[in-house]
VEXVEXBA-996545 format. One line per 4 residues: number of its first residue (from 1); for each residue x, y, z of N, C-alpha, C. Coordinates in Angstrom, 3 decimals, decimal comma. Layout:
BEGIN
NUM	X Y Z X Y Z X Y Z; ...
// end
This chain:
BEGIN
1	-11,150 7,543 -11,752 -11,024 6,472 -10,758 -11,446 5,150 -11,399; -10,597 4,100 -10,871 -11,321 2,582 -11,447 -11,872 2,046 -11,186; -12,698 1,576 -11,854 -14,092 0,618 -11,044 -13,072 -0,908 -9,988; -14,169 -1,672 -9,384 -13,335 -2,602 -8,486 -13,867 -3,808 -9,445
5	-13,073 -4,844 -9,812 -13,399 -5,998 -10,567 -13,969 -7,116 -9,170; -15,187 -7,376 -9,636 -15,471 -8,580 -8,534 -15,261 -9,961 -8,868; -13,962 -9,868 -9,721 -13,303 -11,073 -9,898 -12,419 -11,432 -8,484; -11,851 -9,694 -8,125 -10,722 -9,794 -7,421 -11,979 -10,297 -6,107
9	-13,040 -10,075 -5,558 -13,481 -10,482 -4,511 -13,903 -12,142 -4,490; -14,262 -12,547 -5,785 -14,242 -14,434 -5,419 -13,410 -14,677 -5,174; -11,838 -13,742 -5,990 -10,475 -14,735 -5,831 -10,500 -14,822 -3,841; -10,515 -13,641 -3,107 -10,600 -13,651 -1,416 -11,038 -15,011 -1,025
13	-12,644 -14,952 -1,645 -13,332 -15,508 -1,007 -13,313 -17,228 -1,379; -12,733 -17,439 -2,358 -12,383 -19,093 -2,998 -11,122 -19,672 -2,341; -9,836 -18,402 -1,858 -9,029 -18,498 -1,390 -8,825 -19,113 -0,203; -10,333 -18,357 0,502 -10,653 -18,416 2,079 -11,164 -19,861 2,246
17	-11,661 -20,152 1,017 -12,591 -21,467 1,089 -11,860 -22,598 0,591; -10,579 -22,317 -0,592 -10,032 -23,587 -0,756 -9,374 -24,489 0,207; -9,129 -25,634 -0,201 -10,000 -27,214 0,883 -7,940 -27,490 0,486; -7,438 -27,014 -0,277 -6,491 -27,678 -1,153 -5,137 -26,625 0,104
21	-5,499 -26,753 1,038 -4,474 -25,800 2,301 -2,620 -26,418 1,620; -2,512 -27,441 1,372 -1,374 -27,407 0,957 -0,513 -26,956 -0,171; -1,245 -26,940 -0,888 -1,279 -26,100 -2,589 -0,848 -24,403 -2,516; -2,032 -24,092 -1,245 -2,059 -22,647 -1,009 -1,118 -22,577 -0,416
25	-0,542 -23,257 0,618 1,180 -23,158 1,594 2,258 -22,905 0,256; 1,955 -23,899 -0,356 3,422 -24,015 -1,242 3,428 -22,361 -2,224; 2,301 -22,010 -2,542 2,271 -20,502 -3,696 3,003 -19,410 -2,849; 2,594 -19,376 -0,912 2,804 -18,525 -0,467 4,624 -18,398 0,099
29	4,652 -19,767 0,041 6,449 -20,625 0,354 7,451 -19,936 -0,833; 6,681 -20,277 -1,751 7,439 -19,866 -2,959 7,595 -18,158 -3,236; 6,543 -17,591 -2,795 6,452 -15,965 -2,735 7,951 -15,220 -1,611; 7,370 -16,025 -0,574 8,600 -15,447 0,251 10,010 -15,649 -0,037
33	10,053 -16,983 -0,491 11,808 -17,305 -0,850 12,111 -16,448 -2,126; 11,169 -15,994 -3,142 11,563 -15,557 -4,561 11,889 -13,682 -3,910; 11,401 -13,578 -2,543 10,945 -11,850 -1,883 12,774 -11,764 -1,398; 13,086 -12,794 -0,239 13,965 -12,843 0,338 15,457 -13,087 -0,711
37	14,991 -13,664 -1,565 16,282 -13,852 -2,652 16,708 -12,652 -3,535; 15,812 -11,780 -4,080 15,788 -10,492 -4,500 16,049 -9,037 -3,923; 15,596 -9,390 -2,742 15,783 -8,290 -1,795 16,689 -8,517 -0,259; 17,300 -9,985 0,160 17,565 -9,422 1,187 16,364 -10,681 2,224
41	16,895 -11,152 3,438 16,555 -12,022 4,353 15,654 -11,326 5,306; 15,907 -9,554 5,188 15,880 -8,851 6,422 14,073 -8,229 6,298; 13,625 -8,739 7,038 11,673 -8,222 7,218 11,848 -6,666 7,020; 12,710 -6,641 7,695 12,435 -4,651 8,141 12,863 -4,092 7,091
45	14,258 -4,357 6,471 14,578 -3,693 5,102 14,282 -3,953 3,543; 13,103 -5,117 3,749 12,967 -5,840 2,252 11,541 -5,380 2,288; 11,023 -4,394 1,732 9,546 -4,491 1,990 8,919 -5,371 0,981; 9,281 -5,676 0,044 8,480 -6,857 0,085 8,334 -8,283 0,292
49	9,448 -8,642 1,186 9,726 -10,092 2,289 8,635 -9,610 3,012; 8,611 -8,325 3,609 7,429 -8,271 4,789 5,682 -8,317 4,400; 5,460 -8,078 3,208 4,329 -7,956 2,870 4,224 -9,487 2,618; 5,370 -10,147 2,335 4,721 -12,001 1,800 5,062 -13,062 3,059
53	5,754 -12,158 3,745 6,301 -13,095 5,513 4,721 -12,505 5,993; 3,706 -11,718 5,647 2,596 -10,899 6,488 2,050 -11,578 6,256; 1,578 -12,054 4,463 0,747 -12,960 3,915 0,764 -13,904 4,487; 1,696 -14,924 4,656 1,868 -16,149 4,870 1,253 -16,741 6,531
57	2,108 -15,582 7,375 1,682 -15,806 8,618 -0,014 -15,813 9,155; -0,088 -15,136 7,863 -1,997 -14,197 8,481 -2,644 -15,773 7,531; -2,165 -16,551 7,162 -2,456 -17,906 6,000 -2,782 -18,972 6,801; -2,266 -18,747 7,908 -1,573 -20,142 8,923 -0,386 -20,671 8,493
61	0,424 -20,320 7,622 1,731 -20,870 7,288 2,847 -21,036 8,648; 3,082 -22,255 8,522 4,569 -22,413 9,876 5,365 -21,301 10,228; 5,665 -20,974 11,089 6,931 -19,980 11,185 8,193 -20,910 10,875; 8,432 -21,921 11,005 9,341 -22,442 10,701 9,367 -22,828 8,954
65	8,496 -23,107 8,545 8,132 -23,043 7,541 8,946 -21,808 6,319; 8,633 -21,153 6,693 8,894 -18,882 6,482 10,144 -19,295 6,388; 10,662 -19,416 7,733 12,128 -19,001 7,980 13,011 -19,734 6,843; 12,634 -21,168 7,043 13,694 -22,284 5,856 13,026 -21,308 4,608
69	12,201 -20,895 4,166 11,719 -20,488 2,710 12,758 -18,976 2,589; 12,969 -18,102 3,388 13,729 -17,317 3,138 15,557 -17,377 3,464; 15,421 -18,411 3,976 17,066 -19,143 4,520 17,192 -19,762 2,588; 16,659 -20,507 2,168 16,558 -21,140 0,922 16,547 -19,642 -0,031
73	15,728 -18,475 0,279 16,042 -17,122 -0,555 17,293 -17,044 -0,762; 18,301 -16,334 0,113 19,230 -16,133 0,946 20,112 -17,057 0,051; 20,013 -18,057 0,249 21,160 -19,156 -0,051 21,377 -19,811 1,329; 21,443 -19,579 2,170 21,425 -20,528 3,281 21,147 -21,678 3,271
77	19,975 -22,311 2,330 19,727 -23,693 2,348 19,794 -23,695 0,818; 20,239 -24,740 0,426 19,149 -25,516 -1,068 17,801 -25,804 -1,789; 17,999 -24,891 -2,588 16,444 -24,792 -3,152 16,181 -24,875 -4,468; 14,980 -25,181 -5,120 14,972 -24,329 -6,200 15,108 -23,626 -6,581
81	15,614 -22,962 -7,925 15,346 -21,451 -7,970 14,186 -20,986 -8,863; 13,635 -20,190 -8,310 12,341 -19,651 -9,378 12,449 -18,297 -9,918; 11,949 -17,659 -10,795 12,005 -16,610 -11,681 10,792 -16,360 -11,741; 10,115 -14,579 -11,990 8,992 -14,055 -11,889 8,961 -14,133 -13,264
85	7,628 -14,358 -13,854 7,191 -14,171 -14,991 5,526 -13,963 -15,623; 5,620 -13,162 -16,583 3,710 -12,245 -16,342 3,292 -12,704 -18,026; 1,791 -13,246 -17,977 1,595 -13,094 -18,837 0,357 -13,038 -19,532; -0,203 -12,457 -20,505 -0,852 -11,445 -20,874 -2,030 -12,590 -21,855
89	-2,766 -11,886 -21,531 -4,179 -12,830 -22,426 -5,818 -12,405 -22,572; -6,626 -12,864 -23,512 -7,874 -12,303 -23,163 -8,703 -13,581 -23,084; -9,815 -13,589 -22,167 -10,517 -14,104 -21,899 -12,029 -13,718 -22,797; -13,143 -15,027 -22,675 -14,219 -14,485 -23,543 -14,678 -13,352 -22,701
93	-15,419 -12,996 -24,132 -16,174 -11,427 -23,721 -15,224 -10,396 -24,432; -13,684 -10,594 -24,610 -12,976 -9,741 -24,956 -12,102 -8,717 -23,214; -12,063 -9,815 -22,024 -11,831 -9,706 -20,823 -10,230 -9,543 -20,561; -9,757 -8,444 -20,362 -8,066 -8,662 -20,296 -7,875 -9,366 -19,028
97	-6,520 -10,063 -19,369 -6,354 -10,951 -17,921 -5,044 -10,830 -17,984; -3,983 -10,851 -16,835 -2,517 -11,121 -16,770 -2,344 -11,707 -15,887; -1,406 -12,623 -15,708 -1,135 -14,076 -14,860 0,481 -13,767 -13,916; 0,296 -13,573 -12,814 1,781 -12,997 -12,561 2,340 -15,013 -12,133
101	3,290 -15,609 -12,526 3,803 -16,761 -11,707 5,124 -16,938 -11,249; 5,247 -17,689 -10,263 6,639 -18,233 -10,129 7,270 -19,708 -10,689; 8,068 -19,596 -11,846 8,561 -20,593 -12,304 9,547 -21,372 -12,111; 10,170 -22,562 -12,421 11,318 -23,150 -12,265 11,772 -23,432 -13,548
105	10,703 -23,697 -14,291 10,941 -24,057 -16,189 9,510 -23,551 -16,517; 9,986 -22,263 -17,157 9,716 -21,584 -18,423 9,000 -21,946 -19,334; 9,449 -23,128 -20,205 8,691 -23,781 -20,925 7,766 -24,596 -20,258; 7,757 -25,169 -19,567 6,425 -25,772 -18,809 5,647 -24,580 -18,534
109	6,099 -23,865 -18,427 4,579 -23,277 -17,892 3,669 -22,470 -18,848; 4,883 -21,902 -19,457 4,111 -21,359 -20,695 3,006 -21,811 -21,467; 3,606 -23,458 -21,775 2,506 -24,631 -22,117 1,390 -25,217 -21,356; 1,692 -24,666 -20,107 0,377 -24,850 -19,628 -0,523 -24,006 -19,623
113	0,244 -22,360 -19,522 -0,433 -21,383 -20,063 -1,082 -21,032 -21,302; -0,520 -22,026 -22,316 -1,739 -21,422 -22,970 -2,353 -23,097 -23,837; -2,088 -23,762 -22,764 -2,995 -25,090 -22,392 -4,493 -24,777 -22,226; -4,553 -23,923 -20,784 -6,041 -23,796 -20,285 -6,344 -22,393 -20,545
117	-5,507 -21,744 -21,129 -6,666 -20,251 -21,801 -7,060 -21,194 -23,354; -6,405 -21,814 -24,216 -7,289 -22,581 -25,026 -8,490 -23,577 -24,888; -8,327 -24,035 -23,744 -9,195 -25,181 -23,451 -10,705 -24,515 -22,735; -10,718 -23,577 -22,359 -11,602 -22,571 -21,942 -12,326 -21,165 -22,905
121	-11,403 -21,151 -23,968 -12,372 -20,165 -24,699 -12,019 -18,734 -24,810; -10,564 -18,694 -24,275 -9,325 -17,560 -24,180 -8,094 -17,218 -25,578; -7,320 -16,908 -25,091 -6,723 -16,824 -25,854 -5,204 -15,973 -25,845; -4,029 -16,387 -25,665 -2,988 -15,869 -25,284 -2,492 -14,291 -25,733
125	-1,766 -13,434 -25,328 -1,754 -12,083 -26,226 -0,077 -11,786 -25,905; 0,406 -10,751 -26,862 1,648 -10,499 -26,901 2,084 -9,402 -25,970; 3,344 -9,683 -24,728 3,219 -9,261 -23,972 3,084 -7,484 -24,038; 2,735 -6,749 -23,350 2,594 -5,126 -23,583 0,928 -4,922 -23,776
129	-0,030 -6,090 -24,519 -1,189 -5,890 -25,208 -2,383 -5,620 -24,530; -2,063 -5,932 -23,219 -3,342 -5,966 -21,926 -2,315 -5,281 -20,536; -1,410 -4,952 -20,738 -0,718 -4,860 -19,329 -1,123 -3,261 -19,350; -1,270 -2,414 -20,046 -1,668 -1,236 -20,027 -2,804 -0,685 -20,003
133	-3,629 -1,408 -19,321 -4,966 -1,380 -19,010 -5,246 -1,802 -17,218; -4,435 -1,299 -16,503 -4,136 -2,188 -14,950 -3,118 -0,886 -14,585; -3,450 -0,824 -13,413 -2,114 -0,201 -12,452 -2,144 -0,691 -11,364; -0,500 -0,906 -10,961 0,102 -1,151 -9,639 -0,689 -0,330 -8,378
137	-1,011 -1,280 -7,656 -1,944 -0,325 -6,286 -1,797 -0,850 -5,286; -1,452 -0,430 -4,336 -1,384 -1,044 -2,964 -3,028 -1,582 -2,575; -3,426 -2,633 -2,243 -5,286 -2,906 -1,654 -4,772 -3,671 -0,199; -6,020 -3,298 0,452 -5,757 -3,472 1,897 -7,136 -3,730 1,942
141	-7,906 -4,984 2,318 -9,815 -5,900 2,565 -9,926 -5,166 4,356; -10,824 -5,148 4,521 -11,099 -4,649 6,176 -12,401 -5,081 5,984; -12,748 -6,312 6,850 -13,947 -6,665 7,394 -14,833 -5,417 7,267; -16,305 -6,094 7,021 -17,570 -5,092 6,704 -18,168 -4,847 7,923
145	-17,406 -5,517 9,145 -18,255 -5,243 10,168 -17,670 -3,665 10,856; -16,661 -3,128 10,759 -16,258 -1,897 10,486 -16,906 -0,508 10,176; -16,914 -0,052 10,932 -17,843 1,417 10,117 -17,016 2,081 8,867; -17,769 2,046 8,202 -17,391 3,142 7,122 -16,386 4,054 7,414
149	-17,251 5,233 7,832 -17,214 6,653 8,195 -16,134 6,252 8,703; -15,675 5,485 9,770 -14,211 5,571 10,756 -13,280 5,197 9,831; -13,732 4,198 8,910 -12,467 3,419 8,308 -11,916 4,478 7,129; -12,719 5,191 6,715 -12,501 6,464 5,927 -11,261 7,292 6,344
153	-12,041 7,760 7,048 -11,237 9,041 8,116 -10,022 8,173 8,423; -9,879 7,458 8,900 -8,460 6,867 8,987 -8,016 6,431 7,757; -8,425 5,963 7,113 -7,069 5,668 5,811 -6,912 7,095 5,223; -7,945 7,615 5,376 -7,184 9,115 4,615 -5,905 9,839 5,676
157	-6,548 9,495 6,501 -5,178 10,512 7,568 -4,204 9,212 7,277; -4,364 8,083 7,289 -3,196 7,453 6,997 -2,013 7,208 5,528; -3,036 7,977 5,064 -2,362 8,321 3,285 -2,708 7,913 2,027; -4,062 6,696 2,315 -4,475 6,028 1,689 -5,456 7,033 0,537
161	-5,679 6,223 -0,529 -6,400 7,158 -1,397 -7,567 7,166 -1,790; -8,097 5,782 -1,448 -9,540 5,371 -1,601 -9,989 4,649 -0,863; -11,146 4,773 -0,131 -11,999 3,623 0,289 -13,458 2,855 -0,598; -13,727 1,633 -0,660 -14,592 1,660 -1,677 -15,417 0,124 -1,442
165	-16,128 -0,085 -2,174 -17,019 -1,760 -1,443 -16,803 -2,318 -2,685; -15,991 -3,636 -1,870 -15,565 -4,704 -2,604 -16,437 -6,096 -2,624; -17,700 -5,357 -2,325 -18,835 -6,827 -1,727 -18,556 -7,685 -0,554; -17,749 -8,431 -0,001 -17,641 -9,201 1,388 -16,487 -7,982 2,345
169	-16,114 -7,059 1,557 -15,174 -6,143 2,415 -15,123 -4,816 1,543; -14,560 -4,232 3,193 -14,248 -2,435 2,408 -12,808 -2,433 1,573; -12,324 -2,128 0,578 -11,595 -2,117 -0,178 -10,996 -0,884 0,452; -9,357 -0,568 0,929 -8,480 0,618 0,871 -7,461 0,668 0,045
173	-7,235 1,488 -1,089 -6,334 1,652 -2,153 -5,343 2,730 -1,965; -4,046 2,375 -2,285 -3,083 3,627 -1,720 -2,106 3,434 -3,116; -0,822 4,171 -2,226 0,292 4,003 -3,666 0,841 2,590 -2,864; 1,382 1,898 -3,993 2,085 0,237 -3,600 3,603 0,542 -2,847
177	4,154 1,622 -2,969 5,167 2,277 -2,497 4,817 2,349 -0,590; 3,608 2,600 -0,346 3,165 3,673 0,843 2,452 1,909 1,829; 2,457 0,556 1,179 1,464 0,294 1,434 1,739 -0,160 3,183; 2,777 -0,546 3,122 3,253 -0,759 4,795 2,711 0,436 5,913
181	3,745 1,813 5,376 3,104 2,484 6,453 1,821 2,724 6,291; 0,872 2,525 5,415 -0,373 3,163 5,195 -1,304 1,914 6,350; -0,686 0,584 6,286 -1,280 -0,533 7,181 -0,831 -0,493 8,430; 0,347 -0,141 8,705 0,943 0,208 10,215 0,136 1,134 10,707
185	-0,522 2,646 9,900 -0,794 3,616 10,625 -2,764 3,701 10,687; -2,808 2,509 10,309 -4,292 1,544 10,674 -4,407 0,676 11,682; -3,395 0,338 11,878 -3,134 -0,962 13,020 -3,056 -0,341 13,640; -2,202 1,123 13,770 -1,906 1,671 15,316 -3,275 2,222 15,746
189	-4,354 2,733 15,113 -5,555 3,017 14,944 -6,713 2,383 15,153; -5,917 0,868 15,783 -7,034 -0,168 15,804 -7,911 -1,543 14,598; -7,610 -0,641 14,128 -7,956 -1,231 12,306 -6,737 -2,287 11,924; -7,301 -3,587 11,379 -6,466 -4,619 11,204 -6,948 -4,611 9,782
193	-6,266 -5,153 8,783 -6,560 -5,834 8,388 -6,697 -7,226 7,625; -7,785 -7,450 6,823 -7,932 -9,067 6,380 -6,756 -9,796 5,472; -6,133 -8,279 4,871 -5,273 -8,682 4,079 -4,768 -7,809 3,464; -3,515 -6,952 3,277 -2,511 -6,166 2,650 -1,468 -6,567 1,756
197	-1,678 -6,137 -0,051 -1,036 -6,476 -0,084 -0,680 -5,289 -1,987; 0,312 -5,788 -2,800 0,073 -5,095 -3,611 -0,323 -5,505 -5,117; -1,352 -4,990 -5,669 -2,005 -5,905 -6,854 -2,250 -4,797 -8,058; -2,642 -5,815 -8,951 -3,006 -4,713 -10,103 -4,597 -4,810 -10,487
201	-4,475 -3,266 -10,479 -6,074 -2,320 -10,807 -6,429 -2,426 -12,278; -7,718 -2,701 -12,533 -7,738 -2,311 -14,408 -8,349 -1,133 -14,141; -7,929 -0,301 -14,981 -7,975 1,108 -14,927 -9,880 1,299 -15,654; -10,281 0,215 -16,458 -11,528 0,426 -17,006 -11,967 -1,440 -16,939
205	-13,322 -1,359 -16,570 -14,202 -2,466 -15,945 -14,848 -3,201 -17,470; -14,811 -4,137 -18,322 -15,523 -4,609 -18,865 -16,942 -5,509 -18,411; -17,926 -4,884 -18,403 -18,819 -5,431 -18,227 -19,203 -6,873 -19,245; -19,935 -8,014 -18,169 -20,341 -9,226 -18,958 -21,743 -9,347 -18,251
209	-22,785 -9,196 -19,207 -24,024 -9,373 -18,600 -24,950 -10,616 -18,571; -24,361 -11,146 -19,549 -24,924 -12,181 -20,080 -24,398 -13,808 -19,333; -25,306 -14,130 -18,312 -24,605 -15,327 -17,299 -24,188 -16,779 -18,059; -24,825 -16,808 -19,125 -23,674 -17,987 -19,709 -22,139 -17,400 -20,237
213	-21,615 -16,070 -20,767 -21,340 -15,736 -20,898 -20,115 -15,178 -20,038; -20,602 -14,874 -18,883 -19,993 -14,449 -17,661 -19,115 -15,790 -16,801; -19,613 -17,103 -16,839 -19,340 -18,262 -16,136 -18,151 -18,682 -17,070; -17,957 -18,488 -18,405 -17,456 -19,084 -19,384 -15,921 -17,765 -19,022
217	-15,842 -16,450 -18,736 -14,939 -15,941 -18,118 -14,398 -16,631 -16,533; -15,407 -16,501 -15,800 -15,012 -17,235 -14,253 -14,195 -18,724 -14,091; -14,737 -19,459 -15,111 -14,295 -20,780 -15,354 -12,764 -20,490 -16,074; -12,234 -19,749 -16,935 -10,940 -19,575 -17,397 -10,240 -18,682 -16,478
221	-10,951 -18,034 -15,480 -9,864 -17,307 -14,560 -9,873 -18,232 -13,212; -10,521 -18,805 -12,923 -10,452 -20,197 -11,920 -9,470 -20,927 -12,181; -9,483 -21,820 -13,531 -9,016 -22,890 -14,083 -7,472 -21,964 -13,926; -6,894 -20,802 -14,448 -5,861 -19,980 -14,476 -4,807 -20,602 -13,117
225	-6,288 -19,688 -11,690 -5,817 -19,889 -10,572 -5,314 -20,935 -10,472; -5,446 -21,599 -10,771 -5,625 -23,480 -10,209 -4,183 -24,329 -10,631; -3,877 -23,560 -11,131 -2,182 -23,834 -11,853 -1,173 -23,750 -10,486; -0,510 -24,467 -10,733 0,829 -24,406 -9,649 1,772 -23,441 -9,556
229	1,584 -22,935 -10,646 3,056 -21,896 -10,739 2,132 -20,559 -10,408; 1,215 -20,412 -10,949 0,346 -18,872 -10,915 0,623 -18,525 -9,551; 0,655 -17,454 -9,028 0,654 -16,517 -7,675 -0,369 -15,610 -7,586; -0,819 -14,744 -9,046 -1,821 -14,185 -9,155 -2,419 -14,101 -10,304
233	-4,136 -13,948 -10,326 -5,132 -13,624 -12,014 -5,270 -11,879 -11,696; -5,193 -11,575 -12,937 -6,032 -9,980 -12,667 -6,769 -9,831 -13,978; -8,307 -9,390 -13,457 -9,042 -9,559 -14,591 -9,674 -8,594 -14,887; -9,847 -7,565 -16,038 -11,073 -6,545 -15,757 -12,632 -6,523 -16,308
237	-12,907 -7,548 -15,060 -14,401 -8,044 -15,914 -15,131 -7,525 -14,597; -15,951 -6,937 -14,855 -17,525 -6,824 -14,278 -18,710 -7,475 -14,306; -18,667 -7,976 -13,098 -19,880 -9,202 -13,410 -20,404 -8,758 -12,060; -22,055 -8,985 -12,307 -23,430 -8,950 -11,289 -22,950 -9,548 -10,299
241	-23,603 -9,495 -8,934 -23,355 -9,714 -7,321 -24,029 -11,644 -7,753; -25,314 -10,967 -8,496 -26,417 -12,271 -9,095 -25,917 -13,130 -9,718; -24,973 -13,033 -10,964 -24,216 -14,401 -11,615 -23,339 -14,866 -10,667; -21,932 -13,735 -9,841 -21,272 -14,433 -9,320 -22,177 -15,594 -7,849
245	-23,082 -15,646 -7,472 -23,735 -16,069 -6,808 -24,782 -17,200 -7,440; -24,448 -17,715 -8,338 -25,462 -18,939 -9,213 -23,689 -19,630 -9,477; -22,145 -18,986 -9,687 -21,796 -20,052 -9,891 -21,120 -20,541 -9,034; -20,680 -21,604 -9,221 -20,130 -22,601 -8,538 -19,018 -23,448 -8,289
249	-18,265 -22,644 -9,578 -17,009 -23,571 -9,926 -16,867 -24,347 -10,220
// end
């Protein structure tokens, strides 16, 4: 089993807290139109339009908003077009990281990519070199005010494969295939949750103990986030409840 990176719990909780609400509209704008263009306009038959039409709505994003972003998927309206693209790097400590984004130009971003893993103390890697250290997993956050014991017993009858503490929430891990019905058959159960969606696991936790050390990772997977094109960081660093709580960003 894999340890939980409490990278992935600042990203929640910086998410919850960034001030920059329009920045965060446009990553989630761009998710749905790149969902709806690949798969299809239709919520019910694209599962993953529905997991980023879920995101968005549970965001505060417009409904009108959604709709033109997957009308623009579709072709219905005029848009940009963007292309998925992942890429692979280590952070200090010797920290694997992969950057999933949505692009419009390629070369811009690349250059910005490995703009701020240089400028931070990183360092770019050839793709394949860190991606095999992560697996695809469905994660589903459920408020801590939740009992355990119940939230257990239901994700297991609901198909899910793990429950586990992610520090501000209970972590539920399933297959990324399962992750809809595994959240439908929680909801029908009463159980909401904070956020469903599908991400990648590092299969093994690098520990950083050392808090100058540790900030000098947080600061290059921040700075990562903070990019326009990025959608997601995945990092497998292990860091104390205690450092992440001295920094500050």
């Amino acid at each position: 089993m894999s340890g939980h990176s409490k990278w992935a719990t600042t990203k929640h909780r910086k998410g919850a807290q960034d001030k920059a609400r329009a920045k965060v509209f446009a990553k989630l704008i761009r998710q749905v139109e790149v969902a709806a263009r690949e798969g299809g306009g239709d919520i019910n038959s694209n599962a993953t339009l529905r997991t980023m039409y879920q995101k968005a709505r549970s965001s505060s994003v417009p409904l009108d908003t959604i709709e033109k972003a997957i009308k623009r998927g579709t072709g219905e309206l005029e848009g940009v077009r963007y292309e998925s693209v992942s890429y692979e790097g280590y952070a200090p400590s010797g920290v694997a990281v992969i950057v999933e984004v949505l692009t419009d130009n390629r070369n811009r971003t690349g250059a910005d990519m490995r703009n701020v893993f240089s400028k931070n103390g990183g360092s770019m890697a050839e793709p394949g070199s860190v991606s095999w250290q992560f697996e695809r997993r469905g994660i589903l956050l459920f408020s801590k005010t939740l009992d355990e014991d119940t939230l257990l017993e239901a994700a297991l009858e609901a198909g899910a494969n793990d429950l586990s503490d992610a520090g501000d929430s209970w972590k539920v891990t399933c297959e990324p295939t399962e992750l809809h019905e595994v959240r439908d058959a929680l909801e029908a159960a009463g159980l909401t949750a904070d956020s469903a969606e599908p991400s990648l696991e590092p299969t093994q936790l690098v520990a950083v103990t050392d808090e100058a050390e540790a900030k000098k990772v947080l600061r290059l997977l921040h700075a990562i986030d903070d990019l326009d094109d990025v959608q997601a960081v995945h990092a497998n660093v292990d860091i104390s409840d205690e450092i992440l709580a001295t920094y500050d960003g």
